[in-house]
C-alpha positions in Angstrom: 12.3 -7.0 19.9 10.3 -8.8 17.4 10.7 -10.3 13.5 10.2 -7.3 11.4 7.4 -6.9 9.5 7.9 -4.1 7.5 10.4 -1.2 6.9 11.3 2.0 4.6 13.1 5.0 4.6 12.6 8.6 3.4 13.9 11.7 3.5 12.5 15.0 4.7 12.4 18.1 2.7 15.9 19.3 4.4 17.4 16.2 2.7 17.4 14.4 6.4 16.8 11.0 6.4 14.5 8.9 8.2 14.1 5.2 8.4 10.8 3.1 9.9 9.9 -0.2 10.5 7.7 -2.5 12.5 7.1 -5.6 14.3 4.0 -7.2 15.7 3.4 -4.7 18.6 5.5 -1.5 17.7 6.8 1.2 15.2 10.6 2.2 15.3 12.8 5.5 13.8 16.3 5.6 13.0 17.0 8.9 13.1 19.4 10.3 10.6 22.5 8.7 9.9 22.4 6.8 13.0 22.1 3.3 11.8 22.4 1.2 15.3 20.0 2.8 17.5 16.4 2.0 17.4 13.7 4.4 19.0 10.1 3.2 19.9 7.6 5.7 18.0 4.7 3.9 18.7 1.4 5.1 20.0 1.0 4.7 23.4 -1.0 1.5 23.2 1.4 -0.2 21.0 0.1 -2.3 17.9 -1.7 -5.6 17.7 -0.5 -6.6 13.9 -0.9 -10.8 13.3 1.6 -13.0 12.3 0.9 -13.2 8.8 0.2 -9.5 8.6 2.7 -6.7 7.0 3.1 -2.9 7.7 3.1 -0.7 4.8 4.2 2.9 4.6 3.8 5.6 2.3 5.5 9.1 2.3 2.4 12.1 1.5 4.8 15.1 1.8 6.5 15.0 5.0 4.3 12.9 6.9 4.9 8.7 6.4 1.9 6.9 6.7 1.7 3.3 8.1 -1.3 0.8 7.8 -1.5 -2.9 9.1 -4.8 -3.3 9.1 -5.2 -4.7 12.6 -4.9 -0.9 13.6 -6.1 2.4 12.8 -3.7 4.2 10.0 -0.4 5.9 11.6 0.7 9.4 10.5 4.2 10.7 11.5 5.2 14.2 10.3 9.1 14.0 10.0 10.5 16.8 11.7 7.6 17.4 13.7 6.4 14.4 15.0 7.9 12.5 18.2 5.3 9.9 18.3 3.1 8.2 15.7 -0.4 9.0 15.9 -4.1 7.8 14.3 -4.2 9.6 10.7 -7.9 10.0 11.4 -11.1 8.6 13.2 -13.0 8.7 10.3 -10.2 6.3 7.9 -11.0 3.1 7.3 -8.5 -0.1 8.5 -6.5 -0.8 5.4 -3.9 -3.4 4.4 -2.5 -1.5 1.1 -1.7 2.0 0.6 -0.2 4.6 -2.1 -0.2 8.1 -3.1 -2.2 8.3 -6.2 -1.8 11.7 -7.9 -2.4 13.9 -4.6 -4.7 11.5 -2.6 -3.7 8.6 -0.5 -5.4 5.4 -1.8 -5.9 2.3 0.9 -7.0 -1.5 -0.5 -8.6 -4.1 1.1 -10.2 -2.6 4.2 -12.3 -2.5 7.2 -14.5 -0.3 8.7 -17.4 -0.1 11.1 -20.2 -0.1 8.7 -19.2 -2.5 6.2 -16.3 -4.7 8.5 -14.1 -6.4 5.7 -13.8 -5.4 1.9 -11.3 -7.4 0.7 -11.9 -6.2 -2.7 -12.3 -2.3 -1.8 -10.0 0.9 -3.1 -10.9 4.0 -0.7 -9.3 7.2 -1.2 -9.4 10.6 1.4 -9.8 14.2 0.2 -7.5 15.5 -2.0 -4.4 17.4 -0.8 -5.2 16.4 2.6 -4.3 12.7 3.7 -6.1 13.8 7.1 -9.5 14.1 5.8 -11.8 11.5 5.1 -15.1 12.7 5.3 -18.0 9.9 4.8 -18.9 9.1 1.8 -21.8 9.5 -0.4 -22.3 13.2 1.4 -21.8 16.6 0.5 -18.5 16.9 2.2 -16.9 14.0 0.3 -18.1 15.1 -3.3 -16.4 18.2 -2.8 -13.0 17.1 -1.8 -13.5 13.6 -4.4 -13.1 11.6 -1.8 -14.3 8.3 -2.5 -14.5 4.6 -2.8 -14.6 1.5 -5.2 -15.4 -2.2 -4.9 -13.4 -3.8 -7.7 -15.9 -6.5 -8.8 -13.4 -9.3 -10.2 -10.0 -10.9 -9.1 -10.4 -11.5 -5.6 -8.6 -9.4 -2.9 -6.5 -6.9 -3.3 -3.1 -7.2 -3.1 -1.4 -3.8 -3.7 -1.6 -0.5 -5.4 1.1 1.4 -6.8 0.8 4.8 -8.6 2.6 6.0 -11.8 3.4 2.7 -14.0 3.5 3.9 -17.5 0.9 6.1 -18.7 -1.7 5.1 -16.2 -2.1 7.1 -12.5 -1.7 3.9 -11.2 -2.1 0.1 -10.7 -4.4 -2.3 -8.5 -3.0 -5.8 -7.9 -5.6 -8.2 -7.2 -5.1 -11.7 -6.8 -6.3 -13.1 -10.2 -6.4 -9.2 -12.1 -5.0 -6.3 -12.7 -6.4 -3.1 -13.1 -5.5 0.3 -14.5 -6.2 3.5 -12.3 -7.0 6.6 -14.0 -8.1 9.9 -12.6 -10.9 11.5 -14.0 -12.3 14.0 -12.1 -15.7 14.6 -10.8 -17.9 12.9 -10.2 -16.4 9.5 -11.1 -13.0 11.0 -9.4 -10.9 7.4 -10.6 -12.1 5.0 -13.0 -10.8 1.4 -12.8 -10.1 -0.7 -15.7 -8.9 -4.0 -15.9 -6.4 -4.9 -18.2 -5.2 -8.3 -16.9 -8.5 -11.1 -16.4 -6.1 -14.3 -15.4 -2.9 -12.7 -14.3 -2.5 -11.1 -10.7 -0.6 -11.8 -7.7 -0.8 -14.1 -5.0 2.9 -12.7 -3.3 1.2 -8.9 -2.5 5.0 -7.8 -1.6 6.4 -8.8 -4.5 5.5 -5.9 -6.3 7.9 -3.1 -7.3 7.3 0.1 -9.3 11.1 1.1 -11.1 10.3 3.7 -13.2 7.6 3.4 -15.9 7.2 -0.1 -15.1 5.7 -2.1 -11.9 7.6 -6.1 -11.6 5.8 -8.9 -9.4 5.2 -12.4 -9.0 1.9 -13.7 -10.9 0.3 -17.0 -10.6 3.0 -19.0 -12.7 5.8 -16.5 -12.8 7.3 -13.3 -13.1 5.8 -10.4 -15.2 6.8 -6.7 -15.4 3.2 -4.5 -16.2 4.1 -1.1 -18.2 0.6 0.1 -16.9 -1.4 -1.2 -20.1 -0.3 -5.3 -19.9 1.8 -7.6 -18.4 4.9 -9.5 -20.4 6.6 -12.4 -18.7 10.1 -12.4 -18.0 10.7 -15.3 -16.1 9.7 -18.3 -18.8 10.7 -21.8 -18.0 13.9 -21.8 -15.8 13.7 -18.5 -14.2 9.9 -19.0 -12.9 10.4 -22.9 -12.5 13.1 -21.9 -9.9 11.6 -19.2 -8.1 8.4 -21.3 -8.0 9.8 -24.3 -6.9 11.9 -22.4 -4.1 9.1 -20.5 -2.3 7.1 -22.0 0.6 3.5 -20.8 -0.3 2.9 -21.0 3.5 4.5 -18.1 3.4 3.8 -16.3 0.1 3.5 -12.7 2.7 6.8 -12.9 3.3 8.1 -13.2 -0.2 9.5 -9.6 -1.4 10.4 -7.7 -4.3 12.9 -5.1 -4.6 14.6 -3.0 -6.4 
């Protein structure tokens, strides 16, 4: 009923697949091979997502998760699940997300306490997406469930997990850091291995393989998860540059 603001499909373990997307007030399932008919899978209050807002959704398992940070984090269990529903009371707002090893990792939230964290990772327990205790206490330590204020680059603009040898990658809009897990207490460190070169375009990133692409400030890069090499030089990036409304730099997206 609305512009779309944000699809993806996955498939079940059976092989079935599902696709998702979502405009400014819902969330909608195709169901299988059915490619014409669009169901409503929205809470029951609907969605309140902005203009300039995106979803995003991650697949943890069998459940796809969906943040778009005007609303409490979605969870849909494929297979099980008829109707989207709150992931959990105690999960920050979040306008990023990615599965990181076994934990799901959100980026630039909100919550109650602390309101916006433009710059702040979060991550639940591990090997359970539906717990996120509070943290600092007892609980938290012993499910590594944590968080991080990244201290340079700006906001964050997206995470993506597995780009080379690293556990994953954290966009921000003038940096790029490097994710690695290392266990209690510390759980992730984060280390940042590009000062001057992040995105302002936080769609345009895509992980293909070993490598994650995007958009930096002056071109396009690909990251191998230790440093970025550009790709675009001259024509290529004068082009793209000189083509994309940066009104709308949310709406510009990368894909494989």
């Amino acid at each position: 009923t609305a512009r779309c603001q944000g699809a993806r499909s996955f498939r079940d373990t059976a092989g079935n697949a599902y696709t998702f997307a979502g405009d400014a007030t819902r969330l909608y399932r195709v169901p299988g091979a059915d490619s014409s008919t669009w169901s409503n899978v929205s809470i029951a209050a609907g969605y309140t997502i902005s203009a300039d807002e995106t979803w995003e959704l991650a697949l943890y398992g069998s459940r796809v998760i969906a943040t778009d940070f005007a609303d409490a984090i979605q969870s849909y269990v494929m297979g099980t699940s008829t109707l989207f529903a709150n992931l959990a009371a105690a999960a920050p707002r979040a306008r990023h997300i990615a599965i990181i090893r076994e934990f799901v990792m959100v980026g630039n939230t909100w919550d109650a306490t602390d309101g916006n964290r433009p710059n702040r990772v979060w991550w639940g327990a591990s090997d359970d997406p539906t717990n996120w205790p509070t943290i600092g206490s007892a609980a938290a330590a012993s499910v590594q469930s944590d968080r991080q204020d990244i201290p340079t680059g700006g906001w964050a603009q997206a995470i993506i997990g597995a780009v080379g040898g690293a556990d994953g990658l954290v966009f921000m809009e003038t940096a790029v850091y490097r994710i690695s897990y290392e266990g209690p207490p510390t759980v992730f460190g984060f280390y940042e291995i590009e000062r001057t070169q992040g995105t302002p375009f936080p769609n345009s990133v895509v992980n293909v393989g070993p490598f994650a692409f995007y958009i930096g400030q002056d071109g396009v890069y690909v990251n191998n998860g230790a440093e970025s090499v550009p790709i675009g030089k001259f024509k290529v990036d004068r082009t793209l540059l000189a083509d994309i409304d940066p009104t709308y730099r949310n709406r510009v997206y990368g894909a494989a």
